[in-house]
RODO-2510 file (C-alpha; in nm, 4 decimals, decimal comma):
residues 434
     n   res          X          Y          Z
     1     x    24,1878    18,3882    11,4332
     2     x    24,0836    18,4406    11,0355
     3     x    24,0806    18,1117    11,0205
     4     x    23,7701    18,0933    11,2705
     5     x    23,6497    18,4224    11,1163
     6     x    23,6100    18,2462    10,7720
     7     x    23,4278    17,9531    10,9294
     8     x    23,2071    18,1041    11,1071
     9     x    23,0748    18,3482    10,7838
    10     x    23,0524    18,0137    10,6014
    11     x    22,8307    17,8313    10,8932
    12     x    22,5681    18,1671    10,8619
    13     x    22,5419    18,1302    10,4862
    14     x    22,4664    17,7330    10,5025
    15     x    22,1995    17,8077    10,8130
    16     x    22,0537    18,0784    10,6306
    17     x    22,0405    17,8832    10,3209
    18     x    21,8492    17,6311    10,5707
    19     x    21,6319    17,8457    10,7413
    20     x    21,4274    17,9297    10,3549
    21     x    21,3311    17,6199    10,1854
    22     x    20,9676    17,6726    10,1777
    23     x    21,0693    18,0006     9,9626
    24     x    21,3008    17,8045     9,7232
    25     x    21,0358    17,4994     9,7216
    26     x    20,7315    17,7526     9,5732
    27     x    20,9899    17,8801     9,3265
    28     x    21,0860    17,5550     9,2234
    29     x    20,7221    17,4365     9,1687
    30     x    20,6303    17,7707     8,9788
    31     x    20,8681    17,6954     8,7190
    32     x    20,8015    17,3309     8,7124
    33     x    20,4202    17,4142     8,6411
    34     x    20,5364    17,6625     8,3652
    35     x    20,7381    17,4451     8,2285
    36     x    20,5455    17,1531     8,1893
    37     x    20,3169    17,3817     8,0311
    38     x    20,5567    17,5185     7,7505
    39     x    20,6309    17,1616     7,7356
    40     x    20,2342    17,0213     7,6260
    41     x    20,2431    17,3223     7,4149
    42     x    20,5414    17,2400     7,2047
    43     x    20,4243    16,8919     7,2244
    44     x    20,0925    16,9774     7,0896
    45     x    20,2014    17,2000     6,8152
    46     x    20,4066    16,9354     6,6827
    47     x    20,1216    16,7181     6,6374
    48     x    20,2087    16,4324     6,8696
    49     x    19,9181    16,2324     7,0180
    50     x    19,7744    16,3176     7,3302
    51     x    19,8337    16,0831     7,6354
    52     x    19,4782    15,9331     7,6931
    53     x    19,3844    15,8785     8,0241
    54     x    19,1161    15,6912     8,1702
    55     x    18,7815    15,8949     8,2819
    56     x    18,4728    15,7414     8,5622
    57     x    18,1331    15,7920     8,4484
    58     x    17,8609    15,7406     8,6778
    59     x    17,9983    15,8071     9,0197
    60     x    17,8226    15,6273     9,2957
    61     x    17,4850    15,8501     9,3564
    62     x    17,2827    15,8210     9,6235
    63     x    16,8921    15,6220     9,6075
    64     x    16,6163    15,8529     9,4842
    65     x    16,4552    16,0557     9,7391
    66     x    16,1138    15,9233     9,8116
    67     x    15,7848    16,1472     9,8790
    68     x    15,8628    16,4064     9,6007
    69     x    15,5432    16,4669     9,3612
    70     x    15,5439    16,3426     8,9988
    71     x    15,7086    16,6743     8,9152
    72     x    15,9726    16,6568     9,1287
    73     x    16,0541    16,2829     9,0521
    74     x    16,0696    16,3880     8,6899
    75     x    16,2992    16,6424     8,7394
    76     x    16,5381    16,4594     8,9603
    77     x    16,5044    16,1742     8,7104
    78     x    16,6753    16,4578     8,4351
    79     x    16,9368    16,5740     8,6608
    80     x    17,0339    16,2197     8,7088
    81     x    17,0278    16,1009     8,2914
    82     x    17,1986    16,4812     8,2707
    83     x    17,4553    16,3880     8,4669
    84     x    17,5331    16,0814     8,2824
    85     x    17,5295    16,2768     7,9314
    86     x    17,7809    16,5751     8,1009
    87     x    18,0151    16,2997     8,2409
    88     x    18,0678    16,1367     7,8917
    89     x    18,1033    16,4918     7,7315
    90     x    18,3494    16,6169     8,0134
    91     x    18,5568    16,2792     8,0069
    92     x    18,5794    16,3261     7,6025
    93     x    18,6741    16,6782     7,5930
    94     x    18,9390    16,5740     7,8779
    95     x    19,0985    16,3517     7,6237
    96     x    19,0091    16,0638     7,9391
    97     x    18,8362    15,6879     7,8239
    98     x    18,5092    15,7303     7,9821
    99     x    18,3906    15,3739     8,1421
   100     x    18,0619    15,2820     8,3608
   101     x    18,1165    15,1439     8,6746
   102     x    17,7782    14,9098     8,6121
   103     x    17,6921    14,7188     8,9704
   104     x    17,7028    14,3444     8,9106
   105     x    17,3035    14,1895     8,9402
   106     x    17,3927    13,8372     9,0197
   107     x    17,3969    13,5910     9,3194
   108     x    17,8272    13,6572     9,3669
   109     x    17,7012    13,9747     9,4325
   110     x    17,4301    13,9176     9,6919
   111     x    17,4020    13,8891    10,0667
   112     x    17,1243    13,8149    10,3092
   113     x    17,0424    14,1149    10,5205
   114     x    16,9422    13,8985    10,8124
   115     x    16,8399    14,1365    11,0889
   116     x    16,6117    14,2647    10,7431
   117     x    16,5560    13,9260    10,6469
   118     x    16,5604    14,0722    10,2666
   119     x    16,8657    14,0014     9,9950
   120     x    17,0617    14,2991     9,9373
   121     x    17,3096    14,3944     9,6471
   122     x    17,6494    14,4257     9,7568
   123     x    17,9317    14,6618     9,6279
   124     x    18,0731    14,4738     9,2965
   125     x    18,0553    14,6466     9,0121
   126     x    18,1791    14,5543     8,6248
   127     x    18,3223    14,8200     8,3757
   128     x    18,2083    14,9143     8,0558
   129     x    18,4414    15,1128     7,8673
   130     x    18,3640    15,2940     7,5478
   131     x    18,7312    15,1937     7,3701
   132     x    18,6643    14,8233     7,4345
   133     x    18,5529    14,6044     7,1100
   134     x    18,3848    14,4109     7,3880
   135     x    18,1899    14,6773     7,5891
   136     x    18,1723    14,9597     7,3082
   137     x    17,8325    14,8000     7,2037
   138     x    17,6918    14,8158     7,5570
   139     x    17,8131    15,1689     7,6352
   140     x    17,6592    15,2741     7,3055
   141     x    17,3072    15,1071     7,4266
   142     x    17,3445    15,2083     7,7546
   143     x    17,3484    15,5933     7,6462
   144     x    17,0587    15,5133     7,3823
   145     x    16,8469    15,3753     7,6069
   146     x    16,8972    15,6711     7,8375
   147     x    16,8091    15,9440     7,5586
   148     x    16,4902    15,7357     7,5572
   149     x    16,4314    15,7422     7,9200
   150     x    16,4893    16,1154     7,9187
   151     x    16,2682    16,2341     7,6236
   152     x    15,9889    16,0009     7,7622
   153     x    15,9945    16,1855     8,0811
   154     x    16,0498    16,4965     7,9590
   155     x    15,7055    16,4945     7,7534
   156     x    15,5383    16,2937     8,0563
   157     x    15,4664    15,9853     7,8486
   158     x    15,5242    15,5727     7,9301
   159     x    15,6623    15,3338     7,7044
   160     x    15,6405    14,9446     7,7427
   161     x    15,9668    14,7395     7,7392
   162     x    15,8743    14,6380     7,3935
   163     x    15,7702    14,9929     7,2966
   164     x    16,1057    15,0847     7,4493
   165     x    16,3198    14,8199     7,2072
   166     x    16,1792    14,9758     6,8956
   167     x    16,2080    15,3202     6,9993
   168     x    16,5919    15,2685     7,0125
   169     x    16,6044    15,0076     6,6856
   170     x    16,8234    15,1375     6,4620
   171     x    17,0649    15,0597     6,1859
   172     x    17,3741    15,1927     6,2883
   173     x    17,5002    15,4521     6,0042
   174     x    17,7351    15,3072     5,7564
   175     x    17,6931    14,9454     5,9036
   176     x    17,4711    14,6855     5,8160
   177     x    17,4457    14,6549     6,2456
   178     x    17,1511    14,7436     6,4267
   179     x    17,1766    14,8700     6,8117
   180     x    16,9656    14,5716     6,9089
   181     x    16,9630    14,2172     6,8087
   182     x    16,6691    14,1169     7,0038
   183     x    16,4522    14,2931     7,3408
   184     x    16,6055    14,0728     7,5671
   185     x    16,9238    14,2981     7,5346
   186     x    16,7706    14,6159     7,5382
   187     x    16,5442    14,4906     7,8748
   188     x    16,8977    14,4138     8,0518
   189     x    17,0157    14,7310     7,9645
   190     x    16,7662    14,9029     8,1118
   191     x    16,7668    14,7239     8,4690
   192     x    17,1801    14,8585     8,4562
   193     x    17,0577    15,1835     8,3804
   194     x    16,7974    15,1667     8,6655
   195     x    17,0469    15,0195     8,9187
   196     x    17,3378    15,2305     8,7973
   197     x    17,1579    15,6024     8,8317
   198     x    17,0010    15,4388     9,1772
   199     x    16,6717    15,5113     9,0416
   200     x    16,3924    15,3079     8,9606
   201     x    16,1932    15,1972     8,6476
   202     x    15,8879    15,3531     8,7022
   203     x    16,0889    15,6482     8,7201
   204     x    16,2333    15,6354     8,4137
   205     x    15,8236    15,5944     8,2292
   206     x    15,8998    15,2530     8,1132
   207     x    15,6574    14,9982     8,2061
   208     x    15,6205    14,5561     8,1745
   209     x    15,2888    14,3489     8,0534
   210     x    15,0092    14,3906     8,3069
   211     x    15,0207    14,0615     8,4778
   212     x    14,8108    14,0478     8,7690
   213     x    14,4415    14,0653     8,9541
   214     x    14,3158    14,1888     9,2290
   215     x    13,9899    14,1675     9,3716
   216     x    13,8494    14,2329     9,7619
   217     x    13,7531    14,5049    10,0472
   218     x    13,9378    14,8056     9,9272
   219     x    13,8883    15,0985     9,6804
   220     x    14,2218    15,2718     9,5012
   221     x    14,2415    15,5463     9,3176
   222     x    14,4312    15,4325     8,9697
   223     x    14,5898    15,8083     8,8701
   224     x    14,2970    16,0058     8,9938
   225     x    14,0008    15,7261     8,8764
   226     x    13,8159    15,5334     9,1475
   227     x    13,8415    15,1459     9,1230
   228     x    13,5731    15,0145     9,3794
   229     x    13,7429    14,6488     9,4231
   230     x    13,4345    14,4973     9,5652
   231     x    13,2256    14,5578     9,2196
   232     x    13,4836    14,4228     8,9707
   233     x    13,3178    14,1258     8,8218
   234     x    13,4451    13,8146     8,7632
   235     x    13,7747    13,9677     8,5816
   236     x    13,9002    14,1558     8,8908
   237     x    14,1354    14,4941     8,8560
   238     x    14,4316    14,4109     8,6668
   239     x    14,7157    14,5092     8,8702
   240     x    14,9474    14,8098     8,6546
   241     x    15,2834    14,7353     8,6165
   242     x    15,3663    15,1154     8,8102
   243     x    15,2065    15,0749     9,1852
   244     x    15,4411    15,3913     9,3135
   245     x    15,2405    15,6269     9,5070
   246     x    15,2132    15,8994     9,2745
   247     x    14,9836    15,6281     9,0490
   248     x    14,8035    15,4102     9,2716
   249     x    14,6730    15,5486     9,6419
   250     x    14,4302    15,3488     9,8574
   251     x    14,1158    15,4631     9,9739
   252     x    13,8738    15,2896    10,2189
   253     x    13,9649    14,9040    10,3309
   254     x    13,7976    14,7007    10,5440
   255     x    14,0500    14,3852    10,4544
   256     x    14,1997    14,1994    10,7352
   257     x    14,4726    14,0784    10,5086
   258     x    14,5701    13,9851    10,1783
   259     x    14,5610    13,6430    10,0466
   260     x    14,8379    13,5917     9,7307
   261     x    14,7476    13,2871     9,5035
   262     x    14,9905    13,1844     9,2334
   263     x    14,7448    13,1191     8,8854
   264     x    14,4374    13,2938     8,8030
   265     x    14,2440    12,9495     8,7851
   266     x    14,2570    12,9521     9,1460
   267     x    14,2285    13,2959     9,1945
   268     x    13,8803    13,2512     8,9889
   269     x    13,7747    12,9972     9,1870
   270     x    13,8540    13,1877     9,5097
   271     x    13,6140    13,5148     9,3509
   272     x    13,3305    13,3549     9,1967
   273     x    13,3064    13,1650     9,5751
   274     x    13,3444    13,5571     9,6980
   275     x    13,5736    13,4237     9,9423
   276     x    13,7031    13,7984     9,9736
   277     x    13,3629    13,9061    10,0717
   278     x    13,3625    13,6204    10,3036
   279     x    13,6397    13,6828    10,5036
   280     x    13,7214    13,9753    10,4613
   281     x    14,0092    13,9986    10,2571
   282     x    14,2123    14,1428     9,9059
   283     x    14,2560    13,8850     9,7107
   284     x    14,5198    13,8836     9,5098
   285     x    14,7745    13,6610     9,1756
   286     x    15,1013    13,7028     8,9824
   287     x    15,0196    13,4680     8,6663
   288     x    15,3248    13,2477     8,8171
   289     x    15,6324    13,4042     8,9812
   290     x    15,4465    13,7914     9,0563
   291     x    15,5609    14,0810     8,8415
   292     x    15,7343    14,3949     8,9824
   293     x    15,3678    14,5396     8,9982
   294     x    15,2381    14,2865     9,2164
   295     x    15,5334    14,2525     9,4742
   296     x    15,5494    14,6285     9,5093
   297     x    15,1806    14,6489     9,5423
   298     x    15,1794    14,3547     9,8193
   299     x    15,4377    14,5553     9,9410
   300     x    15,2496    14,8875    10,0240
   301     x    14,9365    14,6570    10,0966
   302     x    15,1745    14,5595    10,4106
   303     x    15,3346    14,8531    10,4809
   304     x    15,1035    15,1052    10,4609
   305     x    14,7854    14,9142    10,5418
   306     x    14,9088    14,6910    10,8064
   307     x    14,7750    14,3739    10,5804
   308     x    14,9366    14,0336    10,6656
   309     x    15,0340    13,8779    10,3196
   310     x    14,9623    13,4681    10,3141
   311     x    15,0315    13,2847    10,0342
   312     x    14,8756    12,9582     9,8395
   313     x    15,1629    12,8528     9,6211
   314     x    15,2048    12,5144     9,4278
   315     x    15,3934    12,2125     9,6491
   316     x    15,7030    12,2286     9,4281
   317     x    16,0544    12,4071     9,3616
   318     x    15,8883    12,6646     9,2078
   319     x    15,6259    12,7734     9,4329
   320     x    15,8950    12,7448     9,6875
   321     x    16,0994    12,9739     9,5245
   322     x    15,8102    13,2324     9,4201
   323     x    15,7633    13,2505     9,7894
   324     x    16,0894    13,3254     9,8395
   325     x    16,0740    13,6003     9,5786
   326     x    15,7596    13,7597     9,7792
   327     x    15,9154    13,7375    10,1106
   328     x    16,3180    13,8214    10,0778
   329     x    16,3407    13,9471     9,7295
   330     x    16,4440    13,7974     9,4123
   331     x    16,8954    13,7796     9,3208
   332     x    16,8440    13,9765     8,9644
   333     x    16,6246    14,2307     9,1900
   334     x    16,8280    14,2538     9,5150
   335     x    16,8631    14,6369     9,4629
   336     x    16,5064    14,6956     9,4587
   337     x    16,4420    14,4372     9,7784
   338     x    16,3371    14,7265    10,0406
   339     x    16,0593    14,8658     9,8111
   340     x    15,9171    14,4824     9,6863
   341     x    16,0115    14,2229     9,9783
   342     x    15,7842    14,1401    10,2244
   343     x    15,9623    13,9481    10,5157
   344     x    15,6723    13,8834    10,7180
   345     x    15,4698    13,7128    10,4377
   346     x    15,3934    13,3693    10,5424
   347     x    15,3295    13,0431    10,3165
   348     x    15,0117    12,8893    10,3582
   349     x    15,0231    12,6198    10,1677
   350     x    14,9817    12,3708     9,9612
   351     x    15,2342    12,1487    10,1645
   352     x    15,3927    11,7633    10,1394
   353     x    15,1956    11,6494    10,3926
   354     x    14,8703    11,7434    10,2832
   355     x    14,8499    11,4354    10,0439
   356     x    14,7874    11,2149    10,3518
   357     x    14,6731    11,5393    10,5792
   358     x    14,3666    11,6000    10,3110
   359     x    14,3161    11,1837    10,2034
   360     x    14,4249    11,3028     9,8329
   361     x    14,4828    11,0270     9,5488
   362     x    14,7307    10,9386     9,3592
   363     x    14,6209    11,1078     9,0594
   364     x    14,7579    11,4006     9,1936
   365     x    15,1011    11,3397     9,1711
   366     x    15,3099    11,4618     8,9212
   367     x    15,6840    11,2753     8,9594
   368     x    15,9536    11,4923     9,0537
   369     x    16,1960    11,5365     8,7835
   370     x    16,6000    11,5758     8,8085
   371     x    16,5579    11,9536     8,7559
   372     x    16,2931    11,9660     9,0148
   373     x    16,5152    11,7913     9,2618
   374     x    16,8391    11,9924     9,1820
   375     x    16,5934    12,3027     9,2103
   376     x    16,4598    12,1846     9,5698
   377     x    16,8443    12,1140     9,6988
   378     x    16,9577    12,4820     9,5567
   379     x    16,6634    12,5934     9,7475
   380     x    16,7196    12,4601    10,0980
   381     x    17,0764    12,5526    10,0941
   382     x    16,9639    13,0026    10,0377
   383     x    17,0956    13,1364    10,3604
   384     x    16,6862    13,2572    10,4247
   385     x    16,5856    12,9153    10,4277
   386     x    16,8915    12,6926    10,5343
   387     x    16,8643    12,7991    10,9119
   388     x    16,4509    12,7252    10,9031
   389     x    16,3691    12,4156    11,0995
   390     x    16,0209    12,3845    10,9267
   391     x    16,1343    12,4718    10,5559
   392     x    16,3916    12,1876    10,5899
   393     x    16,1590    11,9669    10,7109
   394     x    15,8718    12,0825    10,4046
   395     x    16,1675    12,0281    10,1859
   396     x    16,3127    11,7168    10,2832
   397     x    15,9097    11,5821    10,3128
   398     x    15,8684    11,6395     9,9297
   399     x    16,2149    11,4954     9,8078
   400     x    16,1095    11,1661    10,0294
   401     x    15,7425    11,1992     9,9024
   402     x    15,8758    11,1691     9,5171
   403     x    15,6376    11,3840     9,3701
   404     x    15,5056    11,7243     9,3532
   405     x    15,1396    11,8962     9,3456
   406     x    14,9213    12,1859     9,2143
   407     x    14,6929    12,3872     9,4381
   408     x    14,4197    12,2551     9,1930
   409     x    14,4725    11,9286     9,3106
   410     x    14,2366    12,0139     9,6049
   411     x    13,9602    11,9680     9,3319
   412     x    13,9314    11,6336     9,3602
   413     x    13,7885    11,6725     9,7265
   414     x    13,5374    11,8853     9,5920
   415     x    13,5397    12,1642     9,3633
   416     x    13,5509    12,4413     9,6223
   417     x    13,7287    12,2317     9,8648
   418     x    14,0102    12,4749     9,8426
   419     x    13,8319    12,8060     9,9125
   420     x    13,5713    12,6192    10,2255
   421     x    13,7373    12,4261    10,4208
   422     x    14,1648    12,4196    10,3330
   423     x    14,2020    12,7857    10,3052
   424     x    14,0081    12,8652    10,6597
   425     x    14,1086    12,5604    10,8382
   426     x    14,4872    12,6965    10,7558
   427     x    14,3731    13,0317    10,8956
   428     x    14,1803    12,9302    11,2062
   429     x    14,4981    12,6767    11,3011
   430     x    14,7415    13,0113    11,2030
   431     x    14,9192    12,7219    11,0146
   432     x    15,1634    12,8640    10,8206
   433     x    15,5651    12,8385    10,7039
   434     x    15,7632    13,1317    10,7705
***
């Protein structure tokens, strides 16, 4: 019987010991926590290194609110720089490796939004850490060029890209290195500052060349001055490089749509015939492939004015791909697609068969080269085109054909061939590449 006694006082200790861990397990991670502390400290005061760790800068923000006044843009565009500026000091004072998370602007990175029918950027990004010989330099610019950005704003001024690469040149102190070799570098930078704050440009007061006329039934108001664009001479209104809202706002149009034409030489042709006046109509050119002015104004033409946008582009690789551009956005721009791409945009011409359709001669062909037809094979294999009956067809038509042509080639019909008969016939037929 004491036997059993003994037992059983032993099973009551063991169950009670069993019935408290959660007691024991806060104890136990008390002291662990203390002394992990006393441990750092000693550590510390002995002068070993700290254990670096590695810190994100730039967490993924969301896209800039839209319909907030200048005021309000400016001081969401602060925040955002702020935030970049805090991250770095908080990382540093952490004893962490601060690194950007910088989203990758290139075609691996790229899809075709097809129910959008616009190219969108997709989620790769590429580090840039500050203790890499590699990156160090970029980090460095990248935080230069956002000092700029911020002081701009904050004392409501714009810089050009230019004005922007000598604002930040610089020998570095105690180095015979300067923080920019050339613009080109400081111009990239600045399109992974833009993409990696998820604002935009314009935001940020920096501004391109004006590149750009536009001419036809409509009046805007260019910050706060009239621009009648029915009484603009034979120079036209040169489009700004900003067309956000808080710049340029439309006033009266009577335009039935917008017609995009790639030079000025055939732009002039198309206003000193007042083919705007005409047919009612904006008439519009991007100097070659359209600046970020021009797409974002063709843009809000669409959206906000109902316009159609047609285009009169060249019959080669490049007009093909300019159209492209207008229409489903451009790879280096693919974040900025849903404020510049116009998916409806249609392409008007010139086409391959209009050298026998029009009776041209031969002294309008210009023989394709081996870039040209590389270009033209690239081009028909973009998801936005591959799947398009009537671009394959277009395509395959100049390959066969051998040679390529200008819209100026319509000249030698007559000298306003283009803007009398081609142009309208194209419009009355609705004959047009989508």
């Amino acid at each position: 019987m004491a036997k059993k006694k003994t037992a059983s006082k032993k099973t009551t200790k063991t169950s009670a010991r069993a019935s408290a861990p959660s007691r024991k397990k806060k104890t136990s991670r008390k002291t662990a926590t203390k002394k992990a502390a006393t441990k750092k400290k000693v550590s510390r005061s002995k002068g070993s290194p700290p254990v670096r760790k590695e810190g994100k800068i730039l967490k993924k923000r969301a896209k800039s609110p839209t319909g907030l006044s200048t005021k309000d843009r400016n001081k969401f565009t602060i925040s955002r720089i702020n935030e970049l500026a805090t991250e770095v000091v908080d990382s540093s004072l952490a004893e962490q490796d601060p690194f950007m998370e910088v989203p990758t602007r290139a075609v691996s990175n790229m899809r075709f939004n097809r129910a959008k029918r616009i190219l969108e950027m997709g989620s790769n990004t590429q580090r840039r850490e500050l203790f890499n010989l590699n990156q160090a330099r970029k980090f460095m610019q990248t935080l230069l060029l956002a000092k700029g950005c911020k002081d701009l704003v904050e004392v409501g001024k714009t810089l050009s890209l230019r004005g922007m690469y000598y604002k930040s040149l610089h020998t570095i102190q105690g180095t015979k290195e300067k923080t920019f070799d050339e613009q080109s570098e400081s111009d990239t930078i600045l399109e992974d500052i833009e993409v990696t704050l998820a604002t935009l440009r314009e935001d940020l007061h920096v501004f391109a060349k004006k590149r750009g006329t536009m001419v036809g039934n409509i009046t805007v108001f260019d910050k706060g001055d009239e621009i009648n664009c029915r009484r603009m001479g034979s120079g036209g209104y040169a489009i700004p490089s900003i067309c956000e809202p808080n710049v340029i706002k439309f006033g009266k149009s009577e335009a039935k749509f917008v017609l995009h034409v790639e030079k000025d030489t055939v732009w002039s042709r198309f206003n000193e015939d007042r083919f705007w006046e005409t047919h009612n109509c904006i008439l519009t050119e991007g100097s070659g492939q359209p600046p970020r002015g021009v797409r974002r104004l063709l843009h809000r033409l669409h959206n906000e004015l109902g316009l159609p946008i047609y285009c009169l582009l060249d019959c080669d690789p490049w007009g093909h791909y300019i159209y492209s551009v207008i229409k489903q956005g451009s790879i280096n721009l693919a974040y900025e697609s849903e404020r510049m791409a116009v998916p409806e945009a249609k392409y008007l011409g010139i086409r391959a068969v209009d050298y026998e359709r029009c009776g041209l001669s031969d002294d309008v062909k210009i023989a394709l080269s081996d870039r040209d037809r590389t270009r033209a094979k690239q081009i028909a294999e973009y998801p936005w085109f591959k799947d398009r009956r009537h671009w394959q067809t277009e395509i395959k038509k100049m390959l066969g054909n051998g040679f390529k042509m200008e819209v100026e080639s319509l000249i030698t019909k007559d000298i306003s061939y283009v803007t009398e008969e081609y142009v309208p016939e194209r419009l009355r037929q609705m004959d047009f590449l989508d």
